[in-house]
C-alpha positions in Angstrom: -6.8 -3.8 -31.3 -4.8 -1.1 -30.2 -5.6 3.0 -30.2 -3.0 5.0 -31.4 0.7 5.4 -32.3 2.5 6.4 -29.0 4.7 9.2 -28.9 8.3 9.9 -28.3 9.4 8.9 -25.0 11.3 11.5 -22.9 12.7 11.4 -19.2 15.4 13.3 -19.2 13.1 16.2 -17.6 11.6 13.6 -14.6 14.2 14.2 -12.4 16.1 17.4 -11.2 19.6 16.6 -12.2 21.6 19.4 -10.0 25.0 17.7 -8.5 23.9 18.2 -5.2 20.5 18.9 -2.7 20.0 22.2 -0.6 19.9 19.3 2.4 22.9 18.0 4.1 22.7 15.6 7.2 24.0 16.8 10.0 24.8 13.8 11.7 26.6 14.9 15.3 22.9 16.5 16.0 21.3 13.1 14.9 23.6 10.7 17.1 23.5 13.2 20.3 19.6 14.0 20.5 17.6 11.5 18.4 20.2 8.5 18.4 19.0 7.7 22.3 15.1 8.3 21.3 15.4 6.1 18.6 17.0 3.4 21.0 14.3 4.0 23.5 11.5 3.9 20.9 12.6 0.6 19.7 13.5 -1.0 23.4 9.5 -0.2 24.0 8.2 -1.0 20.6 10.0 -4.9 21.6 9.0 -5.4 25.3 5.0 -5.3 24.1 5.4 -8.5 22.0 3.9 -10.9 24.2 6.6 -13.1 25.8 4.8 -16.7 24.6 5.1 -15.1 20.7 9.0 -14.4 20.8 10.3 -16.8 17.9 13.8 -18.4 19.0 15.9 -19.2 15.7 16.5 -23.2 14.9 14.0 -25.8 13.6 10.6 -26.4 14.3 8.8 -29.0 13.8 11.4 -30.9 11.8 10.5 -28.9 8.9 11.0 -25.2 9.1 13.6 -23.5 10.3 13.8 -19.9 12.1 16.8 -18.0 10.7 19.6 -16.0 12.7 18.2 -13.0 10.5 15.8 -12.7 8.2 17.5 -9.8 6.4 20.2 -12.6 5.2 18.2 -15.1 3.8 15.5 -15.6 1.5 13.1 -16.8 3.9 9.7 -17.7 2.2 7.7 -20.0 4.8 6.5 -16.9 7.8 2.8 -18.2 6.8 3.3 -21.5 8.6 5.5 -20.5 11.4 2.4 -20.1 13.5 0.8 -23.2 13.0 4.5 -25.1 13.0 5.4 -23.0 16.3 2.4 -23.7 17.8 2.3 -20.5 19.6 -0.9 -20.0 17.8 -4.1 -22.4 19.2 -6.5 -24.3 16.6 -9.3 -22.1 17.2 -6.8 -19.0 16.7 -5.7 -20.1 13.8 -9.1 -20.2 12.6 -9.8 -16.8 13.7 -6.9 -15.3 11.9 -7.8 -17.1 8.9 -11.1 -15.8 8.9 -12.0 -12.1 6.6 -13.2 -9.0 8.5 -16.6 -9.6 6.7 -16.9 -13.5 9.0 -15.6 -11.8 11.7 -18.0 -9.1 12.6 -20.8 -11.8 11.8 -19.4 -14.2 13.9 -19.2 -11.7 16.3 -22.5 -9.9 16.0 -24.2 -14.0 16.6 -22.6 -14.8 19.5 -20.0 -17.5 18.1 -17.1 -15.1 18.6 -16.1 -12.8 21.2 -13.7 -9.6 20.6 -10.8 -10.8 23.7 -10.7 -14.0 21.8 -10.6 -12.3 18.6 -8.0 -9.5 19.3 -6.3 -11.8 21.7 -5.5 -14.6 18.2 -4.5 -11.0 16.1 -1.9 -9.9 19.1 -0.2 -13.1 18.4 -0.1 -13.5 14.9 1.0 -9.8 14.3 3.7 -10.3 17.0 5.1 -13.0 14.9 4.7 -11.1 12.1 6.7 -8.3 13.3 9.4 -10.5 14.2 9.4 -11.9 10.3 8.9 -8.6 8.8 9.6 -5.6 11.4 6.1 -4.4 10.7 5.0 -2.7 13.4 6.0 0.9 14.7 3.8 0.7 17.7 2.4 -2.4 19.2 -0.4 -2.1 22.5 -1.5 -5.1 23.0 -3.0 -4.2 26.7 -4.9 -1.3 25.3 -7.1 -3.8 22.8 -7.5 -6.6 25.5 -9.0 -3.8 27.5 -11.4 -2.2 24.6 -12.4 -5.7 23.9 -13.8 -6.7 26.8 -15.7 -3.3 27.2 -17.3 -4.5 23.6 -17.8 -7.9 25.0 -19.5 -6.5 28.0 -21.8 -4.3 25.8 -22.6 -7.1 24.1 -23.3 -9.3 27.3 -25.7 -6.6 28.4 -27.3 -5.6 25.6 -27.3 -8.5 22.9 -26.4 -5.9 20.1 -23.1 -4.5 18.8 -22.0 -1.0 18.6 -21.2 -0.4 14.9 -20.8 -2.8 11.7 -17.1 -3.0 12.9 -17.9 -4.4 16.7 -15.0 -6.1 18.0 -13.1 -6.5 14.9 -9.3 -5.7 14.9 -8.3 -2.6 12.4 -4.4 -2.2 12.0 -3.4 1.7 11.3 -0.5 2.8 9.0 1.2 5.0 11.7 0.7 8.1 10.2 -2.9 8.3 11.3 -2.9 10.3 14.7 -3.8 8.5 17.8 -5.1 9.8 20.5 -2.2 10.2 23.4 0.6 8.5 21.0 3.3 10.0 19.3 2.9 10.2 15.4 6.0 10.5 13.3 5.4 9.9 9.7 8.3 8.2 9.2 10.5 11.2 10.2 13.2 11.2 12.8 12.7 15.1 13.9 8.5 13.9 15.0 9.4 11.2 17.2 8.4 13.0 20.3 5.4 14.4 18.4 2.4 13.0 21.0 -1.1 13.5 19.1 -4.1 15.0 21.1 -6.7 13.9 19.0 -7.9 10.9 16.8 -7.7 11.4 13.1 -11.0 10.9 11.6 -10.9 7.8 10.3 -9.4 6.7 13.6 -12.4 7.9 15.3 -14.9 7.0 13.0 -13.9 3.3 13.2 -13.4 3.7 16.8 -17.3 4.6 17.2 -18.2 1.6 14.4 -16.7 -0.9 17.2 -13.2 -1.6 15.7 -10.1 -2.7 18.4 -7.0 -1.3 17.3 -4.1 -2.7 18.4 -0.9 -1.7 16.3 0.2 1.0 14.5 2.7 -0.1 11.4 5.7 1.3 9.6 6.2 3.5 6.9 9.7 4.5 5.1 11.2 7.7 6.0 8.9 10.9 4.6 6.2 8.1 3.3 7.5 8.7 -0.1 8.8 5.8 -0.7 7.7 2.5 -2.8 9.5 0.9 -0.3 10.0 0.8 3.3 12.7 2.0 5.1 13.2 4.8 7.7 15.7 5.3 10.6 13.5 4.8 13.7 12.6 1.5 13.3 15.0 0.1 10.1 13.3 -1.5 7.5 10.3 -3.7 6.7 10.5 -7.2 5.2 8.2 -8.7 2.3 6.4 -11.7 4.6 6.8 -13.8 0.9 10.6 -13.6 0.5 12.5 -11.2 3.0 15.2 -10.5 0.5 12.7 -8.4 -1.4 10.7 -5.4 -0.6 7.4 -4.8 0.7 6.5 -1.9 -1.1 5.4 1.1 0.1 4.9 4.0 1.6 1.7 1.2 3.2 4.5 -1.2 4.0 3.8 -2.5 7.7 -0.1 -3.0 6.8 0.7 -5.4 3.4 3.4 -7.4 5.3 0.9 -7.5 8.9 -2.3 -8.1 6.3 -0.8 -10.5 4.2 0.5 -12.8 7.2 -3.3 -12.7 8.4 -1.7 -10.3 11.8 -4.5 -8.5 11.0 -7.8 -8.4 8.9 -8.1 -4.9 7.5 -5.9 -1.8 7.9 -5.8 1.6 6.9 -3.3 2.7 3.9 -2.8 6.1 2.3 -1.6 7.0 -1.8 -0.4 9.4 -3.4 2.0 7.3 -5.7 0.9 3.8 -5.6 1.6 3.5 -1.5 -1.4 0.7 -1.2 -1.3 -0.6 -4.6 2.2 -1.4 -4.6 2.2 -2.9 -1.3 -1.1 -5.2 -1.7 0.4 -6.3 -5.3 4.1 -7.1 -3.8 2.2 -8.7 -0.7 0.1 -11.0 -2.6 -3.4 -9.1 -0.9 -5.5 -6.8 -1.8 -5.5 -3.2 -2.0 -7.9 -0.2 -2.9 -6.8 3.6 -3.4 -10.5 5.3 -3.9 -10.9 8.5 -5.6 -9.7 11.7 -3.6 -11.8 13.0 -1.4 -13.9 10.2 -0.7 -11.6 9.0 2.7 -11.0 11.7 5.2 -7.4 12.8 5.3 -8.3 15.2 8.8 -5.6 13.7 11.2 -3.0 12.6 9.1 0.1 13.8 9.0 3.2 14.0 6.7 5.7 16.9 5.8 3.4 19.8 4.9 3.6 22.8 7.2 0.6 25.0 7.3 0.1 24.8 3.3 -1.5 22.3 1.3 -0.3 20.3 -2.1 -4.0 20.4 -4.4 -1.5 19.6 -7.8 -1.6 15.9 -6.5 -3.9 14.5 -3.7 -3.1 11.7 -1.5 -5.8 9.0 -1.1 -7.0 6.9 1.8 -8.1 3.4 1.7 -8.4 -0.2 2.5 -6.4 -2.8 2.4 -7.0 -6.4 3.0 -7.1 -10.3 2.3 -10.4 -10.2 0.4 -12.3 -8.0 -1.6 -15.3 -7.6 0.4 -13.3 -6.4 3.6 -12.3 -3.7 1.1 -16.2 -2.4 1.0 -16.5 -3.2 4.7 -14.2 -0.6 5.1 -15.7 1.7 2.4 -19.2 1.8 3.7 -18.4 1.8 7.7 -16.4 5.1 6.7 -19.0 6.8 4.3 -22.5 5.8 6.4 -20.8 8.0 9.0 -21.5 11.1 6.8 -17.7 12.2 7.4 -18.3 15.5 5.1 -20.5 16.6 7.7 -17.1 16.6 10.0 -14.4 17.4 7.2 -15.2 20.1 4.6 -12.7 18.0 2.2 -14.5 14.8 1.7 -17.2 14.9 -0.8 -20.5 13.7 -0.3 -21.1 10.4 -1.7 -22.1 7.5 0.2 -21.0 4.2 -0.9 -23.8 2.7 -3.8 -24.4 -0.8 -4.2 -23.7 -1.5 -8.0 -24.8 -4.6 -10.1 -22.2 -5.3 -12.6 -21.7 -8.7 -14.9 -18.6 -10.0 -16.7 -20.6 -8.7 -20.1 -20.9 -5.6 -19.7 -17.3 -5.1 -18.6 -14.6 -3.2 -21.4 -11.1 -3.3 -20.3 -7.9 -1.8 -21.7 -4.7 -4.0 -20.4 -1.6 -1.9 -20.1 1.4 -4.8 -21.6 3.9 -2.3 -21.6 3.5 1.7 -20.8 6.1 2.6 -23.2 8.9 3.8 -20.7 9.7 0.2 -18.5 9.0 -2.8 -19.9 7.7 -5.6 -17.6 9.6 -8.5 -16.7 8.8 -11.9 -17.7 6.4 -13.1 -15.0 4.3 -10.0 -15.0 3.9 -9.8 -19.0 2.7 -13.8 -18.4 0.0 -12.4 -15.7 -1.1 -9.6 -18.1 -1.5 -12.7 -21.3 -3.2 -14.9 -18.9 -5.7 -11.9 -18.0 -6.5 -11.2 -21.6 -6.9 -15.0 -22.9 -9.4 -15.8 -19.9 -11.2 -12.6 -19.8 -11.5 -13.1 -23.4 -12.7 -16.3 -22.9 -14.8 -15.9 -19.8 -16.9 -13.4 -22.3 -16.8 -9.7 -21.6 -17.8 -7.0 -23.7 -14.2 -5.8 -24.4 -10.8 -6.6 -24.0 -8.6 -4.8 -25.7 -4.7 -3.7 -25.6 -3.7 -0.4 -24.5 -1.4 1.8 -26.7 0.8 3.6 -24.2 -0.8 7.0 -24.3 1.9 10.7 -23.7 3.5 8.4 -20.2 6.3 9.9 -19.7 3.5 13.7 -19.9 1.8 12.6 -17.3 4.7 11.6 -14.8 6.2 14.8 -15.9 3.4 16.5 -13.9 2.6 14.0 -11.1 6.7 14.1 -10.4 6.6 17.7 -11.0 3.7 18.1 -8.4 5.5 15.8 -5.7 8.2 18.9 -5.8 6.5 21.9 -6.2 7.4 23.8 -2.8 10.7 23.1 -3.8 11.5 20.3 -1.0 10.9 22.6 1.3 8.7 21.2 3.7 10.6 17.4 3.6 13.7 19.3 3.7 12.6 21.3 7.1 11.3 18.1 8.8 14.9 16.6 8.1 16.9 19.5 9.1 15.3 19.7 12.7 16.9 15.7 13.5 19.7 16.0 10.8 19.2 12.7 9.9 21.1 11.3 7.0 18.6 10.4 4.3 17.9 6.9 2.5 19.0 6.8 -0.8 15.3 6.5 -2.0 14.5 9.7 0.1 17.3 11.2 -2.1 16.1 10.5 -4.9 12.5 11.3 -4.2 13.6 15.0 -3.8 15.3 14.8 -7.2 11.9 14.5 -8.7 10.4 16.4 -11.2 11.8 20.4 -10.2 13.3 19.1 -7.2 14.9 22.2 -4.9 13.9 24.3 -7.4 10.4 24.6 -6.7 8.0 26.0 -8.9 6.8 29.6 -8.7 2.9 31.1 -8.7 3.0 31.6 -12.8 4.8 27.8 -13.2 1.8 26.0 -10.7 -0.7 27.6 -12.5 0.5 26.3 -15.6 1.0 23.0 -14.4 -2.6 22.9 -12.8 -2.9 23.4 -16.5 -1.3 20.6 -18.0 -2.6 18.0 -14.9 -6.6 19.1 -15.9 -5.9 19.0 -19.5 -4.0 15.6 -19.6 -7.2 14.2 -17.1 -9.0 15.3 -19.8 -7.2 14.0 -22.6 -7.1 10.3 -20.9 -10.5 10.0 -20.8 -10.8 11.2 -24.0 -9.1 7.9 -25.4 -11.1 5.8 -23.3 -14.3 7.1 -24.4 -12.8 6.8 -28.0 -11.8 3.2 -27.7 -14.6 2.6 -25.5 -13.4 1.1 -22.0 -13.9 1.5 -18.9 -11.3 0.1 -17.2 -7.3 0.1 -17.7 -5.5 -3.0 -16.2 -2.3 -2.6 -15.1 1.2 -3.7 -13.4 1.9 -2.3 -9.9 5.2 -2.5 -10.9 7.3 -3.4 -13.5 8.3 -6.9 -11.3 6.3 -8.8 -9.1 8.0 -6.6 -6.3 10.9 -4.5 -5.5 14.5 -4.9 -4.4 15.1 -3.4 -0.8 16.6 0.3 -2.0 16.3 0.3 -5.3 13.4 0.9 -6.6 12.9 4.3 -8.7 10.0 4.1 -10.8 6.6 4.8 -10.0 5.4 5.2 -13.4 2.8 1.7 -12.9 0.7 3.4 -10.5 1.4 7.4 -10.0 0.1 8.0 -13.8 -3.1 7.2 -12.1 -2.2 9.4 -9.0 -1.9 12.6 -11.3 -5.2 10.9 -13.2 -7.1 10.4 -9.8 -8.6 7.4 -10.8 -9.6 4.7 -8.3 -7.6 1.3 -8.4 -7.3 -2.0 -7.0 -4.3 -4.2 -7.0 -5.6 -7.8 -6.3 -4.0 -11.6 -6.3 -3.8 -13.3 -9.8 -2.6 -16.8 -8.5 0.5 -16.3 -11.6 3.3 -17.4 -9.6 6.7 -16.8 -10.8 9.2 -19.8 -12.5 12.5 -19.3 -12.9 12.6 -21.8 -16.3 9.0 -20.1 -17.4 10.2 -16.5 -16.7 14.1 -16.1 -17.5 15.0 -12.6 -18.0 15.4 -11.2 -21.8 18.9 -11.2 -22.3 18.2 -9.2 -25.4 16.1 -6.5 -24.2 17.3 -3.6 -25.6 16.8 -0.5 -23.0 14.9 2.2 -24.3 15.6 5.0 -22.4 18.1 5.6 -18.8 15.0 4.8 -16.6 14.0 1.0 -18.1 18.2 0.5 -18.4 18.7 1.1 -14.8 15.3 -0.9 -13.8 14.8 -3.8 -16.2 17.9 -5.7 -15.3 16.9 -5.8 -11.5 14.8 -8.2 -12.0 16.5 -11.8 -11.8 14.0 -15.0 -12.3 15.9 -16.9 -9.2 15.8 -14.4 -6.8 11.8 -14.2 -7.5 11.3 -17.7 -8.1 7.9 -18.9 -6.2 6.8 -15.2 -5.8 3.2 -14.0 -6.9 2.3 -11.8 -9.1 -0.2 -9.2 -8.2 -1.6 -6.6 -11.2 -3.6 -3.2 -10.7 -7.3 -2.2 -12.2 -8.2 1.3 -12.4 -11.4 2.7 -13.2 -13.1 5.6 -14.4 -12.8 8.9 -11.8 -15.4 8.7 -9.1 -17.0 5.2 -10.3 -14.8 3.5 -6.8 -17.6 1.2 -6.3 -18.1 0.1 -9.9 -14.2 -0.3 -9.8 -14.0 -2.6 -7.0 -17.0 -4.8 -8.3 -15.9 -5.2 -11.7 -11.9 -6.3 -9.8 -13.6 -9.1 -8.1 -15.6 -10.6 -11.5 -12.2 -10.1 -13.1 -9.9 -11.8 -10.3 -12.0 -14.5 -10.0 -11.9 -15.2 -13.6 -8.0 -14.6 -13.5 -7.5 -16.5 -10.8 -9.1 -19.7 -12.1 -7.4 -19.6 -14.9 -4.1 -19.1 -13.2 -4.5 -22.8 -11.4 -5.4 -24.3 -14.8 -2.5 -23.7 -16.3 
């Protein structure tokens, strides 16, 4: 079945096409002043990784071998280096095997304590941030000491102090941390020391959790990638020739090599959906203003961006860590602290396979998706078919390129002023995604008072006009690609069109395993694809079946606006079903 005829495709006005940016590096300022920060930032950043965790290149074991630099090969085994190694004990490997959900449980009984606990996640996340370059700050001391002030609690009292007691929480950096410095990526807020907890911090600081790392982001989080010139760029933990994603890319590559159990991730263009799908976890952006945003920071100076909203969520290796997370947060009441979170605890929901009606998005109209990912998206409609619910249907691409128009638009609309004045204080030169994220939409031209209004316009009446077609065609759901591959190439992804339509739509989502893995001889590129347009001319042909040979393919459901709980419950029936069918075939 499909829903209507889709319209004419036009990108040209996406991107603001002026020869040159308003910014210019000034790079003498950058080499004298933040060159030796950045130096001393990453000399500290490498003396915490515990001297018994540092990973010497060579073989091990007789069957793995530690590369000179993981930036030069394709290195696809960092999930057994710790068992190979044997820097990691039996019972630690158990532990960091085990979900958030097991841990507090095991906890809360008696057959775990936090030091053990925390002291197994230290060394799995410092091998992790050798494999992937992860973290951004790393205090391993700090958590020993919190955890054995929960284990003394405990001792005393037989109970635990929150649902989170003694678990370790992982923090994309951009969170503020009480008596750290917090950069967001940016070179000019190195030395920018945070007073005071963000809220989310503090919240899951009260429920019991030990945090222990902070991780990386790319430079001005607006990436869907991961690179920034403090600490250099992340590595996907699956193949470190490809991309992490981003801007969440330190918590999907610590998450997905079990260096931690559950971390905090932020979106406001697919920066934990992209991430969980290209790191093979999972990954939940809620609905804005259900996730406190007090504390964290980014480029805006004294002004706020309402045209698109950044979310904050969960990410982690099961699906039930995600509502862990979800309820800790909202039994807090945070909108009794933080005017901008709505009140809405977290509901329990009973949902079947039945009564489920999905939409599957097998191309969006503007970048078709590669070989592997189209053979995810089949899969998912044959075995949902089969497996019985109400409604599976395929979804016509509906005005795409309208809706990026105003979520690109949005991204731009002070004119690059504020990520412009972060980068002039450092002068540092810019990434060539950074670039190109400032040619979005208007760009440097802004937008003035008359132009927002009309674009506050267009967002509400294209929100409107969505759901419009999913009431008419009767779904709830819209199943998705993250991306239009199973993951990006390191600098060179540009379209965001997979997840930020649902930015600018502020729906919830959830990018989740499929168990499809990639094969060169089942997934060779179409050598007669004809591009459509610039955008699916320049993308499409990255993708090359050998380079992602053996790589997973993760996919993205999205749900109806403020139905977050409902949208996480009906991902689980549906991976499970996916899954299953994935290791049948």
């Amino acid at each position: 079945m499909t829903i209507s005829e889709p319209e004419p495709v036009i990108t040209g006005k996406l991107y603001y096409t002026e020869e040159s940016l308003k910014y210019e590096p000034d790079l003498a300022k950058f080499e004298s002043e933040f060159a030796p920060k950045i130096s001393q930032y990453r000399k500290e950043l490498a003396s915490k990784m515990p001297k018994d965790t540092i990973l010497k290149p060579g073989q091990i074991d007789g069957e793995l071998t530690i590369p000179e630099d993981f930036d030069a090969v394709a290195f696809k085994d960092a999930a057994l280096v710790a068992a190979k190694s044997g820097i990691l004990s039996k019972k630690q490997l158990q532990i960091v095997n085990l979900s958030g959900v097991e841990i507090v449980n095991r906890i809360a009984k008696g057959e775990l304590t936090a030091v053990e606990t925390i002291s197994a996640f230290i060394k799995q996340a410092s091998i992790a941030h050798q494999i992937t370059n992860c973290a951004m700050q790393f205090f391993p001391e700090e958590a020993l000491e919190r955890a054995r002030e929960l284990d003394e609690y405990f001792s005393e009292t037989g109970k635990t102090v929150g649902p989170m007691h003694g678990l370790p929480l992982s923090l994309k950096e951009h969170y503020a941390y009480k008596g750290k410095t917090t950069n967001a990526g940016f070179s000019s807020m190195i030395d920018n020391l945070t007073e005071e907890d963000a809220l989310t911090t503090e919240i899951f600081r009260k429920a019991g959790a030990v945090f222990y790392i902070r991780t990386t982001q790319p430079q001005s989080l607006m990436h869907l990638d991961s690179f920034n010139n403090i600490t250099g760029r992340c590595r996907n933990p699956l193949n470190t020739l490809l991309s992490p994603g981003g801007s969440t890319s330190g918590e999907g590559a610590l998450i997905s090599l079990r260096g931690s159990p559950l971390g905090t991730g932020s979106d406001i263009g697919g920066s934990i959906r992209a991430p969980a799908a290209f790191c093979n976890i999972w990954g939940f952006k809620p609905t804005n203003k259900r996730v406190s945003l007090q504390g964290a920071w980014a480029s805006y100076r004294d002004m706020s961006n309402d045209m698109v909203l950044c979310s904050v969520g969960p990410m982690a290796n099961t699906p039930e860590d995600l509502e862990l997370y979800m309820k800790t947060f909202l039994d807090s009441e945070p909108w009794l602290r933080d005017n901008y979170v709505i009140r809405l605890p977290w509901r329990e929901v009973d949902l079947s396979l039945d009564k489920l009606k999905i939409a599957i998005v097998m191309d969006d109209g503007i970048v078709k998706p590669s070989p592997p990912v189209l053979r995810a998206l089949e899969l998912a409609k044959e075995s949902l078919e089969k497996a019985g619910v109400a409604k599976c249907v395929e979804w016509v691409p509906f005005n795409t390129s309208e809706g990026l128009d105003i979520c690109y638009t949005a991204y731009n609309c002070d004119g690059n002023f504020n990520h412009r004045s972060r980068y002039e204080e450092s002068g540092e030169p810019l990434a060539p995604l950074s670039e190109h994220h400032m040619r979005f939409g208007c760009g440097d031209r802004g937008l003035d008072s008359l132009e927002m209004l009309q674009y506050l316009h267009k967002r509400d009446s294209y929100r409107q006009r969505f759901a419009d077609m999913m009431n008419e065609i009767d779904v709830d759901y819209v199943l998705t690609p993250a991306y239009f591959a199973p993951a990006a190439i390191p600098d060179k992804i540009k379209y965001w069109g997979y997840t930020a339509l649902y930015n600018i739509l502020d729906l919830p989502g959830v990018s989740f395993p499929t168990g499809v893995v990639t094969d060169a001889k089942l997934d060779a590129k179409d050598a007669n694809h004809v591009p459509r347009n610039a955008l699916e001319e320049y993308e499409y042909p990255l993708y090359e079946e050998e380079l992602y040979d053996g790589f997973p393919v993760g996919l993205s459901l999205h749900g109806r606006r403020y139905y977050d709980e409902e949208t996480v419950k009906a991902t689980k029936l549906i991976q499970k079903v996916i899954f299953e069918a994935a290791k049948g075939v």
